[in-house]
TORTORNU-692461 format. One record per residue: x, y, z of N, C-alpha, C in turn; residue number from 1; residue in three letters. Coordinates in steps of 0.05 Angstrom, whole numbers, plus 5000, padded with zeros to 4 digits. Layout:
# residues N
nX,nY,nZ,caX,caY,caZ,cX,cY,cZ,resi,resn
X,Y,Z,X,Y,Z,X,Y,Z,NUM,ALA
...
# end
This chain:
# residues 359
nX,nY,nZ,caX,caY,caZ,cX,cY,cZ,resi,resn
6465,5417,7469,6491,5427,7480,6509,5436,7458,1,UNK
6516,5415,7434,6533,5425,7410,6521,5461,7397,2,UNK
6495,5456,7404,6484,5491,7390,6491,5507,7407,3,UNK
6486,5502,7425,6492,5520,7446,6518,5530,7445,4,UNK
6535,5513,7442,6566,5516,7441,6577,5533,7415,5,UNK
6564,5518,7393,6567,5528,7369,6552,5559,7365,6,UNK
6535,5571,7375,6533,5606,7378,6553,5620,7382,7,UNK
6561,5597,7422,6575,5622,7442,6600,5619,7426,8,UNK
6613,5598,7409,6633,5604,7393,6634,5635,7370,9,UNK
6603,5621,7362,6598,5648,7341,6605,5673,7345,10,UNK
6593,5676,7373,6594,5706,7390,6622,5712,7393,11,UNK
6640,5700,7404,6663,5701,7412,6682,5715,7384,12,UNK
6679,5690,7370,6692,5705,7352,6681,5726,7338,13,UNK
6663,5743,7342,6653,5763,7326,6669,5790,7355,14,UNK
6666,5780,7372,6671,5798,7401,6700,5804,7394,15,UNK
6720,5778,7381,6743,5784,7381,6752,5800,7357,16,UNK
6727,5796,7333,6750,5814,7309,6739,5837,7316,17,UNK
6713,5850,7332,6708,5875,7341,6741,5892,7365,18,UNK
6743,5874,7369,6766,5885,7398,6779,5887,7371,19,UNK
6801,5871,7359,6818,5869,7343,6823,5900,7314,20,UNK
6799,5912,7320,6788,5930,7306,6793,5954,7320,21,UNK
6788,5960,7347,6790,5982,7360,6818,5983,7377,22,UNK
6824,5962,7392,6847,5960,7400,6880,5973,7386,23,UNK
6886,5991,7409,6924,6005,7396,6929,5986,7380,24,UNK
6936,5964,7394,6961,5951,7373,6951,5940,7346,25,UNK
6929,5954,7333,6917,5942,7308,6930,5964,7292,26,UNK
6953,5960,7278,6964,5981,7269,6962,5987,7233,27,UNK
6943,5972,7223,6937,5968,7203,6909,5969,7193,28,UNK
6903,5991,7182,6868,5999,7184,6863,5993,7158,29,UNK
6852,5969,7138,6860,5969,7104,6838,5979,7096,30,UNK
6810,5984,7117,6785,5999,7096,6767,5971,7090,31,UNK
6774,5955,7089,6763,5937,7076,6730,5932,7087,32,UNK
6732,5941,7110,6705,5938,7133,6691,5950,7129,33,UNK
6694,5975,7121,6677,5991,7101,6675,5986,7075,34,UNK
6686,5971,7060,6678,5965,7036,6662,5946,7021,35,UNK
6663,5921,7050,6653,5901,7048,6639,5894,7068,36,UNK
6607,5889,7067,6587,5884,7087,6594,5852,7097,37,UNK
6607,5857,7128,6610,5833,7144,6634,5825,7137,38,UNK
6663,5839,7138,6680,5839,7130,6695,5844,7151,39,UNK
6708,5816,7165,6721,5813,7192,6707,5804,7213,40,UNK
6679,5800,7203,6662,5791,7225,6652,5761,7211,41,UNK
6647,5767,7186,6640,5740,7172,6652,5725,7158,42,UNK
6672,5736,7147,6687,5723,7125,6711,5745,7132,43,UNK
6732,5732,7113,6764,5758,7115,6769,5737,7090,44,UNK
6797,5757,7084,6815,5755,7058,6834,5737,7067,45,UNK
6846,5711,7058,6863,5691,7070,6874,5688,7046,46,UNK
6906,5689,7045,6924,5678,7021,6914,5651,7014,47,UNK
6906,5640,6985,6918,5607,6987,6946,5608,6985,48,UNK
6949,5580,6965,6978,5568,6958,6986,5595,6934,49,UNK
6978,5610,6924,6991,5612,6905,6992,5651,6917,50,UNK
6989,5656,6933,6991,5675,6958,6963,5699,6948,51,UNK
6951,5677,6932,6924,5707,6921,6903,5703,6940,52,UNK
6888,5728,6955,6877,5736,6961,6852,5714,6961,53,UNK
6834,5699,6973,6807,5687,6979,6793,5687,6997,54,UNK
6766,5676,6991,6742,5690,7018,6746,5661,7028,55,UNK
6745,5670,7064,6749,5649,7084,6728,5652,7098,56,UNK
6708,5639,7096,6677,5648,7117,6687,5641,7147,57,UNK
6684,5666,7161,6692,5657,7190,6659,5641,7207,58,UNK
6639,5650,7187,6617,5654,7202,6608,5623,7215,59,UNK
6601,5626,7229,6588,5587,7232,6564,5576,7243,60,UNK
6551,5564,7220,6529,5556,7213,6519,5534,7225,61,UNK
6494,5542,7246,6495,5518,7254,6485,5486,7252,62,UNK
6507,5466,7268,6512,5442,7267,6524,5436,7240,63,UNK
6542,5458,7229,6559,5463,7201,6585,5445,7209,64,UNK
6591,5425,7196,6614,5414,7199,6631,5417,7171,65,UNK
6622,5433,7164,6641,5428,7131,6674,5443,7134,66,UNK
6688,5419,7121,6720,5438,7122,6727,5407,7142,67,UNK
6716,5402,7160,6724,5382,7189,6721,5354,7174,68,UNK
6745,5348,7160,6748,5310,7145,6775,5301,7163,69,UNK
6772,5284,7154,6782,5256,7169,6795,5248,7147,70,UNK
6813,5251,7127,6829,5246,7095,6855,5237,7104,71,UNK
6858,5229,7085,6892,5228,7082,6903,5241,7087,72,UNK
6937,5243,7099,6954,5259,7096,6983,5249,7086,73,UNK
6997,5263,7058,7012,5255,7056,7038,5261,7065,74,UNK
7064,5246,7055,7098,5259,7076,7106,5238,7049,75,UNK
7117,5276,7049,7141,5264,7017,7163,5273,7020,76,UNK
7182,5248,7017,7203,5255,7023,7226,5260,7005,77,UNK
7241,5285,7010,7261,5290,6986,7292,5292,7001,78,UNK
7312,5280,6978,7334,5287,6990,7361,5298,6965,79,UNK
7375,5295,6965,7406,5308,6944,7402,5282,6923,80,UNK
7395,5259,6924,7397,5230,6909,7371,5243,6885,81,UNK
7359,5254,6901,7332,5256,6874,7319,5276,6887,82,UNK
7322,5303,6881,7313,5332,6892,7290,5339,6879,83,UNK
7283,5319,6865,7254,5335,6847,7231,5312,6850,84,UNK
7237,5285,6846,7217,5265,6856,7219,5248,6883,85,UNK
7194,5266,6894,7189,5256,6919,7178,5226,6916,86,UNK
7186,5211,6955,7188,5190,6958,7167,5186,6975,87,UNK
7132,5174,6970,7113,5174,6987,7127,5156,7007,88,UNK
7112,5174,7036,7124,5153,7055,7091,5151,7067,89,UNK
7092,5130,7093,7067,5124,7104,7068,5118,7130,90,UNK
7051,5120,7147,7064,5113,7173,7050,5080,7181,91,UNK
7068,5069,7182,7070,5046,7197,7084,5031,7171,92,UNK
7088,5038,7142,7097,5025,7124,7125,5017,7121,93,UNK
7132,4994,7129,7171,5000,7133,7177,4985,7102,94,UNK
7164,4983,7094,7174,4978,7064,7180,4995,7048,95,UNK
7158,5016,7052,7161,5044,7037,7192,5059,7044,96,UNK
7186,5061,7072,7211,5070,7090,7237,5064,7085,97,UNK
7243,5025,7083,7272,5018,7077,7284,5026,7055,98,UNK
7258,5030,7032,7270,5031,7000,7265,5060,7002,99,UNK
7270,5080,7017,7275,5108,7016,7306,5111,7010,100,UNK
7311,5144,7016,7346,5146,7018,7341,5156,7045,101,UNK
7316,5158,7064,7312,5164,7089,7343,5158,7113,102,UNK
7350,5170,7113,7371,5163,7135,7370,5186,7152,103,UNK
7376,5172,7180,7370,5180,7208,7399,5193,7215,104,UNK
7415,5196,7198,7442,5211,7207,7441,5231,7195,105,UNK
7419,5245,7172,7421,5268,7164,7387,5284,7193,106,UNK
7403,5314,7191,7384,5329,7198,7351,5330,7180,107,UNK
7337,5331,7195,7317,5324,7174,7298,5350,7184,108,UNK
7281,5360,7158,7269,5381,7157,7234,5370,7146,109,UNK
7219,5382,7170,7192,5374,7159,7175,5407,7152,110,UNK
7162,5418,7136,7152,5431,7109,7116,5434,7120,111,UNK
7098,5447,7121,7073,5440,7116,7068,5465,7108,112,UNK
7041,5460,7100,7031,5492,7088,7001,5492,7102,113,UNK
6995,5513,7093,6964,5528,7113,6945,5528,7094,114,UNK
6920,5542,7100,6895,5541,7082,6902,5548,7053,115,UNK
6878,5528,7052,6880,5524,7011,6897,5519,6996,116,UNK
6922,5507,7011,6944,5509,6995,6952,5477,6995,117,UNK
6980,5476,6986,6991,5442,6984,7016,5437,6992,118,UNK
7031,5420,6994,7058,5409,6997,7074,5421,6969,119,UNK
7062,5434,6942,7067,5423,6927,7057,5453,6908,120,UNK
7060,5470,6933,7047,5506,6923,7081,5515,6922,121,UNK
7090,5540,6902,7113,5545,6900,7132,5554,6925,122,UNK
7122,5558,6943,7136,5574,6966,7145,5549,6981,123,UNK
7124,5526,6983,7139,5500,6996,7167,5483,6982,124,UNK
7162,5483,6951,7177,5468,6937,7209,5498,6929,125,UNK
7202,5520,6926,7229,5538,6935,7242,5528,6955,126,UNK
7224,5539,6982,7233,5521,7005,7249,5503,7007,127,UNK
7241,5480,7000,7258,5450,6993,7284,5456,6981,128,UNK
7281,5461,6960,7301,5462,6939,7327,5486,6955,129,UNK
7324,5503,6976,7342,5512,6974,7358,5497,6997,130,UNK
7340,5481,7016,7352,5466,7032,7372,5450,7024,131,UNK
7360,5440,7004,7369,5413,6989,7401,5424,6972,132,UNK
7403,5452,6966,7426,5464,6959,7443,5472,6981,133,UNK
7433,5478,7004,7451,5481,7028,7459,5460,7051,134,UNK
7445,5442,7038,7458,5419,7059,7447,5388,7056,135,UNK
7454,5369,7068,7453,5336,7063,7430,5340,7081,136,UNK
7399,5337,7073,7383,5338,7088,7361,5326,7084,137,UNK
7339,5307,7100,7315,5290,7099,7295,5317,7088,138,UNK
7285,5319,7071,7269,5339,7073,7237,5328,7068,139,UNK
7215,5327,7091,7194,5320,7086,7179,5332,7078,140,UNK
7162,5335,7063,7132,5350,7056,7117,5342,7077,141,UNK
7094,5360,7084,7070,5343,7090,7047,5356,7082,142,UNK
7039,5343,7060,7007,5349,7054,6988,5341,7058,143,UNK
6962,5369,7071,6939,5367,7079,6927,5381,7060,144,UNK
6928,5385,7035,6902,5392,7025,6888,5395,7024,145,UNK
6871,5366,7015,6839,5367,7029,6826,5369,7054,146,UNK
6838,5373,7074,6833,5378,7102,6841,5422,7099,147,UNK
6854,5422,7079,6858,5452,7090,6838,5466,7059,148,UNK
6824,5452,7050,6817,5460,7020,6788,5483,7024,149,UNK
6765,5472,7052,6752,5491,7056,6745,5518,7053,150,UNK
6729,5527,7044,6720,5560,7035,6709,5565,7073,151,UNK
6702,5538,7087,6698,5555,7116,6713,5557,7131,152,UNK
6733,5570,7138,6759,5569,7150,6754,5555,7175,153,UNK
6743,5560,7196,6742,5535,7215,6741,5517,7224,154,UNK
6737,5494,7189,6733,5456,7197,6756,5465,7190,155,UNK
6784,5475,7162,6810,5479,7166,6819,5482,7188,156,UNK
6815,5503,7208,6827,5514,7230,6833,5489,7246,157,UNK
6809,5466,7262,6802,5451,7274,6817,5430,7259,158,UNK
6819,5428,7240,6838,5398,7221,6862,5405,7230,159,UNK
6874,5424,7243,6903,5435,7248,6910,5413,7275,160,UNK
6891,5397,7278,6900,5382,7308,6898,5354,7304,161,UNK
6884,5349,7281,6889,5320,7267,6909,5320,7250,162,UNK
6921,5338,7241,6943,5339,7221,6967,5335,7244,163,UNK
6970,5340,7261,6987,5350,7275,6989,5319,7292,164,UNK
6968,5310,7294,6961,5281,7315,6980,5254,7293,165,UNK
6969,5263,7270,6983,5241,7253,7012,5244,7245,166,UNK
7018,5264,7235,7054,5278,7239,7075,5270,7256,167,UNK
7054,5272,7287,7065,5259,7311,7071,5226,7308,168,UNK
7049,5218,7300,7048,5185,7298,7074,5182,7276,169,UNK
7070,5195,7250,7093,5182,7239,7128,5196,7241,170,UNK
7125,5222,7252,7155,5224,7273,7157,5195,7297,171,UNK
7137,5188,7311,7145,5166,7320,7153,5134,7311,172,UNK
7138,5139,7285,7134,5115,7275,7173,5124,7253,173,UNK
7176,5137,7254,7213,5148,7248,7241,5141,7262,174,UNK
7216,5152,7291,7247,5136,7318,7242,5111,7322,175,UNK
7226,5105,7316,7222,5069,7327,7238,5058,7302,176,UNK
7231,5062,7279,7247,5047,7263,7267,5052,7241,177,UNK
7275,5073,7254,7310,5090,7248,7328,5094,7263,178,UNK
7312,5101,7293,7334,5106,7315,7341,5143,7307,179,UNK
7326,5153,7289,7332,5188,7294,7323,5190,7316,180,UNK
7339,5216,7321,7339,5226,7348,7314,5256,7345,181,UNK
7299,5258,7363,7282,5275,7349,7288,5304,7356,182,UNK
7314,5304,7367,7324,5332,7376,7334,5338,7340,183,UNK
7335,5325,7322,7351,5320,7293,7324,5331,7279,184,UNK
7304,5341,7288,7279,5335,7279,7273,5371,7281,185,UNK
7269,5381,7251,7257,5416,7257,7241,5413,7235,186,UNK
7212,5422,7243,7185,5430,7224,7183,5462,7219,187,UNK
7173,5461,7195,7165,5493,7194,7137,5492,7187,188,UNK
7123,5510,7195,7097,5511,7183,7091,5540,7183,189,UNK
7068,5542,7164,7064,5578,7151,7032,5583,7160,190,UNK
7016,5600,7168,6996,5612,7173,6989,5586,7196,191,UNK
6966,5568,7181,6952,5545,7194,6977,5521,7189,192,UNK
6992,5519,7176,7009,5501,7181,7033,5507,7207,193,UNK
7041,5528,7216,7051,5536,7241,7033,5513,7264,194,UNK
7019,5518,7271,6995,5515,7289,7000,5477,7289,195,UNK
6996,5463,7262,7000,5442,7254,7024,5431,7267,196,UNK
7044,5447,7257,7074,5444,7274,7068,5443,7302,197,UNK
7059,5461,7314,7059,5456,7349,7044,5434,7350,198,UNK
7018,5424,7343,7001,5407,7350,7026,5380,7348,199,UNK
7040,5384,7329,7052,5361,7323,7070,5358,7336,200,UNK
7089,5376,7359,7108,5372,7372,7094,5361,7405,201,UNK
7071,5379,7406,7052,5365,7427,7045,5337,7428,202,UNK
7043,5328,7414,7036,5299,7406,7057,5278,7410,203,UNK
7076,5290,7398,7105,5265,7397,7103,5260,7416,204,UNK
7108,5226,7418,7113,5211,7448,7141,5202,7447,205,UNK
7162,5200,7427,7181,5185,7427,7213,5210,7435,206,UNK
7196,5239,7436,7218,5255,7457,7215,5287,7435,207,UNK
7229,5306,7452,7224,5338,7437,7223,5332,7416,208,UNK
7222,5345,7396,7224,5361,7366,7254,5378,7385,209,UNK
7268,5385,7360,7287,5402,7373,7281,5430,7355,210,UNK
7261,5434,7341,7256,5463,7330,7235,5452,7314,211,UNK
7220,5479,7322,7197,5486,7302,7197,5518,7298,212,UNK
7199,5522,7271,7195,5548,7265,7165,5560,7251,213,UNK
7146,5575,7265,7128,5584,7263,7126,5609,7246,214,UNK
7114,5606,7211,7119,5627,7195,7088,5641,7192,215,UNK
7085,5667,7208,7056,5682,7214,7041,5666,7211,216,UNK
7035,5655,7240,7027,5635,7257,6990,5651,7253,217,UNK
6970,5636,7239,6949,5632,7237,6940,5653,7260,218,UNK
6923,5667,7270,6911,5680,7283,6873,5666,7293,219,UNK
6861,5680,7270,6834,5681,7266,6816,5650,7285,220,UNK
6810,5661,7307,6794,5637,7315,6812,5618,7341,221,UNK
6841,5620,7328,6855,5599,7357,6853,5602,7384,222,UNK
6861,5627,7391,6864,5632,7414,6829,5639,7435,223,UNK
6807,5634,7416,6780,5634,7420,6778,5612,7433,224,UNK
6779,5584,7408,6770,5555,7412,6782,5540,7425,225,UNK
6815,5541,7421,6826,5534,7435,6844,5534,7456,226,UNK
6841,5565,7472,6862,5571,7484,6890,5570,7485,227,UNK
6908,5562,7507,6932,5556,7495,6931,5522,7493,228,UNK
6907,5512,7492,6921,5475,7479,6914,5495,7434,229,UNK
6935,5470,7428,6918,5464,7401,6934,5492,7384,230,UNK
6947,5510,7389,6958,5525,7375,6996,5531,7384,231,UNK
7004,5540,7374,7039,5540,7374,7040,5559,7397,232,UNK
7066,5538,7413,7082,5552,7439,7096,5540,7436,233,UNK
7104,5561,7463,7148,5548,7465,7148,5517,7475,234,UNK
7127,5512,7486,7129,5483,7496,7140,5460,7473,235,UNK
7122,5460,7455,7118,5439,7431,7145,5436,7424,236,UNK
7169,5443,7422,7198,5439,7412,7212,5448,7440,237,UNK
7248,5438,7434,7265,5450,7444,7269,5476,7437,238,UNK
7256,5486,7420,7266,5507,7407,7247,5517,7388,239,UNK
7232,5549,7400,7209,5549,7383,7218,5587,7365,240,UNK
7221,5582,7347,7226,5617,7338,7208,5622,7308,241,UNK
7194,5649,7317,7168,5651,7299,7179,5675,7282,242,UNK
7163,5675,7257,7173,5698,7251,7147,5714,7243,243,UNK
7136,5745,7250,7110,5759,7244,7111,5771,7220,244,UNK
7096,5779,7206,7087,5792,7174,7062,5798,7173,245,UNK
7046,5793,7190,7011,5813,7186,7004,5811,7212,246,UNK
7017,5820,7233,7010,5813,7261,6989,5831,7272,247,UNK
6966,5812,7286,6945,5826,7288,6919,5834,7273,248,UNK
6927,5817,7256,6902,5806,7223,6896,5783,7220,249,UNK
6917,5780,7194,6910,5746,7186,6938,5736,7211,250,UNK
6957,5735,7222,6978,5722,7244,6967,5738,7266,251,UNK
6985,5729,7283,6995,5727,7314,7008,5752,7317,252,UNK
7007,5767,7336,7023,5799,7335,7043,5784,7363,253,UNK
7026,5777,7375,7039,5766,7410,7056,5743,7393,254,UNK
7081,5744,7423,7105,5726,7419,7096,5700,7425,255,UNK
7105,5680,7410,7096,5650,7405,7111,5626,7409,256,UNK
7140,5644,7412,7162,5629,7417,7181,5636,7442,257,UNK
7202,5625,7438,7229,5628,7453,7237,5659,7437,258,UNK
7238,5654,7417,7247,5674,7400,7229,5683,7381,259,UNK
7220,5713,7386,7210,5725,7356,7210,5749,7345,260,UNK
7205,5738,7322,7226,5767,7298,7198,5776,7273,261,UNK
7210,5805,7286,7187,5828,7276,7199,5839,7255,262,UNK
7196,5826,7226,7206,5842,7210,7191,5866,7199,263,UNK
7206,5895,7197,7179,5911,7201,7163,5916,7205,264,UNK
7165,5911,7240,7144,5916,7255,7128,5886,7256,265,UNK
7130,5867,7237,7119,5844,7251,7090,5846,7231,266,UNK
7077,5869,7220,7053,5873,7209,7043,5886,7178,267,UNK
7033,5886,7178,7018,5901,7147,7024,5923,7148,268,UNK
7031,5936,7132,7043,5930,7105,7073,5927,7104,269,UNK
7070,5903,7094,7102,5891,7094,7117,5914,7060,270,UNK
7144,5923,7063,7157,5933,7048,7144,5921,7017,271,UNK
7135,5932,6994,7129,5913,6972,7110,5905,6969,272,UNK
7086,5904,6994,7069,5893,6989,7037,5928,6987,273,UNK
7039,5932,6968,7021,5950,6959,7011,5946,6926,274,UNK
6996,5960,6920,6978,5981,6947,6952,5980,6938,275,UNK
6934,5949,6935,6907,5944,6934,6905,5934,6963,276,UNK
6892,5944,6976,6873,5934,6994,6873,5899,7003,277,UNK
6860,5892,6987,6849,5869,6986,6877,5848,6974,278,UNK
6892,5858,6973,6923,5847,6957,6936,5851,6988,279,UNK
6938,5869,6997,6960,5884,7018,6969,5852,7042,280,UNK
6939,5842,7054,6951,5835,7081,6960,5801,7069,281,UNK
6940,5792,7045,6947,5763,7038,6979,5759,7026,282,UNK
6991,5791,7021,7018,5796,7011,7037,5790,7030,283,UNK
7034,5809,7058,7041,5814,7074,7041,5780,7089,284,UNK
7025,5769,7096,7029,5745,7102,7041,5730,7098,285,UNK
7040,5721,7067,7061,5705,7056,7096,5717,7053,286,UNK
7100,5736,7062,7130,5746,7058,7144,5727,7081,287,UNK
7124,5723,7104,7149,5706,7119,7165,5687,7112,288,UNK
7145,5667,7094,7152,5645,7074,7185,5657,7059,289,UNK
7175,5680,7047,7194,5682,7029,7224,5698,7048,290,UNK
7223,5714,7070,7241,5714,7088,7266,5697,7104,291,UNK
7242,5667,7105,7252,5647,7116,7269,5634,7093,292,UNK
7255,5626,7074,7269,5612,7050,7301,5627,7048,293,UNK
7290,5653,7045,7324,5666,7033,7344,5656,7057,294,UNK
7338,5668,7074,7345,5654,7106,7370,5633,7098,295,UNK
7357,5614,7078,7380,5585,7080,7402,5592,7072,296,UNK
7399,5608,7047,7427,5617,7033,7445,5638,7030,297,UNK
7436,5654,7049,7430,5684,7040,7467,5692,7050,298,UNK
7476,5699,7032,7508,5713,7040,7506,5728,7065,299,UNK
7484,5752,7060,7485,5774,7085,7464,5764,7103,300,UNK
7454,5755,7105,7430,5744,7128,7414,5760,7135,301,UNK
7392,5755,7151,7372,5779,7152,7373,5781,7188,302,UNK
7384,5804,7197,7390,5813,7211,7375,5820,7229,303,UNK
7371,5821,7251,7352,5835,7275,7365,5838,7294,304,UNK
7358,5856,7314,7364,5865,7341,7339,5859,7356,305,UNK
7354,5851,7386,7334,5847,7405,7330,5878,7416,306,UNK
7299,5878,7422,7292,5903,7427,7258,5904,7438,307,UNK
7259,5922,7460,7227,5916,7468,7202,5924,7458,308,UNK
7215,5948,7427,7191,5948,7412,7200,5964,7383,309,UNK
7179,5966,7370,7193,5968,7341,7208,6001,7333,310,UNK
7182,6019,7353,7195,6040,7355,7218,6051,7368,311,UNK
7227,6029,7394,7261,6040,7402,7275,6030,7386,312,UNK
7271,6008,7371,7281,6005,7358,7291,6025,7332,313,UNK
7271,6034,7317,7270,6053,7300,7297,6078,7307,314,UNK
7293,6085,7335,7301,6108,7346,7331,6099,7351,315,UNK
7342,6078,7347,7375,6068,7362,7378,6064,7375,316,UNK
7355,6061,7398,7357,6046,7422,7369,6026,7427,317,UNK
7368,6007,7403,7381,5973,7403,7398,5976,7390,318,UNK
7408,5995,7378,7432,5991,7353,7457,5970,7368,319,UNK
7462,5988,7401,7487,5961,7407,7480,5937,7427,320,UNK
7455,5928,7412,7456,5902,7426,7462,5879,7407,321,UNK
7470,5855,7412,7472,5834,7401,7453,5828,7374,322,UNK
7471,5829,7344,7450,5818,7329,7441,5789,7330,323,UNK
7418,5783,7320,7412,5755,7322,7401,5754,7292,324,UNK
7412,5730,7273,7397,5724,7244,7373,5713,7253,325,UNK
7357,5727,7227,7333,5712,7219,7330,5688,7211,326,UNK
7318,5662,7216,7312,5645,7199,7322,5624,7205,327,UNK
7346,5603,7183,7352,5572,7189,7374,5583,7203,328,UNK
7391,5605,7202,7413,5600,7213,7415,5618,7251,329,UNK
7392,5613,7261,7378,5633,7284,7406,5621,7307,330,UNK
7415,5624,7320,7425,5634,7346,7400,5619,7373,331,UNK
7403,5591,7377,7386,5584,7394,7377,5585,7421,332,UNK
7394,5603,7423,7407,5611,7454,7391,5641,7456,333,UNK
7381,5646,7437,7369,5678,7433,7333,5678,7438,334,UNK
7331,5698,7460,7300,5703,7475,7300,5728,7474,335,UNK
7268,5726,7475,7246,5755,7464,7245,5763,7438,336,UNK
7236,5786,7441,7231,5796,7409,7248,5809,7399,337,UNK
7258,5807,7370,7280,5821,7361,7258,5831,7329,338,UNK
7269,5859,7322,7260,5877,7302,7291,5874,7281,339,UNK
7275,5880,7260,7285,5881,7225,7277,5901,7206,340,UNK
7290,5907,7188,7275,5912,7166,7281,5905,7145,341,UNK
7278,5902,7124,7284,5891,7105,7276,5901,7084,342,UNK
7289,5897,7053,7289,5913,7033,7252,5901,7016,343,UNK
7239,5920,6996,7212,5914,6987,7218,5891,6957,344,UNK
7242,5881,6957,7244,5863,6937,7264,5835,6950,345,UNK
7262,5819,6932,7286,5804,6933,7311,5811,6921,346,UNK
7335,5811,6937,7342,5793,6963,7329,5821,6982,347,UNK
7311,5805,7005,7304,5818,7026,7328,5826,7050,348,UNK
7338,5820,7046,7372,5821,7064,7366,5853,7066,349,UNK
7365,5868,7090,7379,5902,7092,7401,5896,7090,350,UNK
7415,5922,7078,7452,5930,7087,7444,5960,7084,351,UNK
7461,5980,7102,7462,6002,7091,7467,6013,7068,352,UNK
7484,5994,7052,7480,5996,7021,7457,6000,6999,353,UNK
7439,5992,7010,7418,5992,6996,7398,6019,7001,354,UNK
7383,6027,6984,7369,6053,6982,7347,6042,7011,355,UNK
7333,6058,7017,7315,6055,7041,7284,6050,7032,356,UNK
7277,6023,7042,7255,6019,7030,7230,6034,7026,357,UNK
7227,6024,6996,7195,6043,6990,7172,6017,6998,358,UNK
7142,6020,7010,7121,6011,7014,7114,6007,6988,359,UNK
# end
């Protein structure tokens, strides 16, 4: 029965990067399929931690369990007392816990990252650090590493629901013995750590998450294996807002949230990110990371209009509707999709001031 299963999975996902290929909304054609034998069908280009380009074998081998462990996961916690050495925490450990600066009256921010990467790759620890400059805040890590360290992207993909199962346990194992309120409680997660985030708001038994922000929410394989259990929706939080950067590749093009924001179009080629091929979409992916981050501090904020697609948008269709910011400082009260653009460097902030971006 497991072989059997493990083909019609095979098939499926080969059925889907074929659609994914011919289908309108694939608005990003990089060549690469021609350049490389079995390229979208067997393997693809997946950022690690350090946003370079690596082979992710989609293919699966059968009764192949490699990538699918059962490891550790760690939750490090940082706060304004000591912004650079994290405080291992554990779940069920209240010793670890008391001798924290853990307190349940600050907002607390939980962090994960996606394939091949760490708690502890530069875009997570930016992240932190700018939180940690804009406000009195719990800031957790959580690293899965070795559960996301796989060259076969699939035991990763599938670890996205044990990561997410334990997260849950120790957000619970938080309210039981702090008394946070878990509406106080917002995760972010990036490609396969998005995904992590919902699993993990699914799970909580001790009450919502009050936000999870989903940064180009993993694609490849979810919506195959798992339908809608096991990957990010609006369910998993009070409050779910995604943000797209390779939609319809390596992310999610479809809306995932309450709220989501298409910065340029949501897809490849993100402003800046040129012009190798094989550089373009793992670039393009990781910009949400770097979108969101500015997000915390950013003087001019990164701006969007709600709008029902990128091209009325383009045209002024939306110019007078309500803007809504990008990012930590989002407008929670704000539904559907809202469009952006943004400049090809840092600070990504548009203003009409600025020259009009080059690709």
């Amino acid at each position: 029965m497991d072989n059997i299963l493990t083909l019609l999975i095979e098939f499926l996902l080969r059925m889907l990067w074929i659609s994914w290929a011919v289908t309108p909304s694939m608005a990003w054609e990089s060549g690469l399929k021609e350049k490389y034998d079995g390229y979208g069908e067997d393997w693809i280009f997946m950022p690690d931690g350090k946003e370079q380009p690596q082979v992710a074998v989609l293919k699966i081998v059968q009764s192949d369990n490699r990538g699918v462990l059962d490891e550790p996961i760690g939750f490090i916690l940082y706060t304004r007392a000591d912004p650079e050495k994290g405080v291992h925490l554990n779940i069920n450990d209240l010793e670890s816990l008391t001798n924290s600066d853990f307190s349940p009256d600050r907002p607390t921010k939980f962090i994960t990252h996606g394939w091949k990467s760490s708690a502890f790759s530069a875009s997570i620890i930016n992240m932190k650090k700018e939180y940690l400059i804009n406000g009195d805040y719990n800031v957790i890590l959580v690293n899965w590493e070795p559960m996301a360290a796989s060259t076969f992207y699939l035991g990763p993909m599938r670890n996205t629901g044990k990561v997410g199962a334990k997260a849950a346990q120790f957000i619970d194992f938080l309210v039981r013995e702090t008394g946070i309120s878990t509406d106080r409680i917002h995760f972010i997660g990036h490609s396969l750590g998005a995904h992590v985030a919902g699993n993990t708001g699914e799970q909580v038994t001790s009450g919502k998450m009050g936000r999870i922000t989903g940064l180009d929410p993993a694609l490849p394989g979810f919506h195959v294996l798992t339908m809608d259990k096991g990957r990010l929706d609006p369910s998993d939080a009070l409050y779910v807002d995604v943000i797209h950067s390779c939609g319809g590749v390596l992310g999610y093009l479809q809306p995932l949230g309450h709220t989501d924001f298409y910065p340029n179009a949501g897809i490849a080629v993100q402003p800046g990110c040129c012009c190798v091929p094989e550089l373009i979409e793992a670039c393009s992916h990781g910009r949400a990371y770097h979108y969101f981050t500015e997000s915390i501090n950013s003087r001019i904020g990164l701006i969007a209009k709600p709008c029902e697609t990128w091209d009325k948008y383009l045209q002024g269709e939306c110019d007078n509707n309500v803007p809504v910011l990008l990012g930590e400082h989002v407008d929670k009260s704000a539904r559907g999709s809202h469009f952006l653009r943004t400049r090809s460097e840092p600070p990504f902030a548009y203003t009409e001031d600025f020259a009009e971006n080059e690709v």
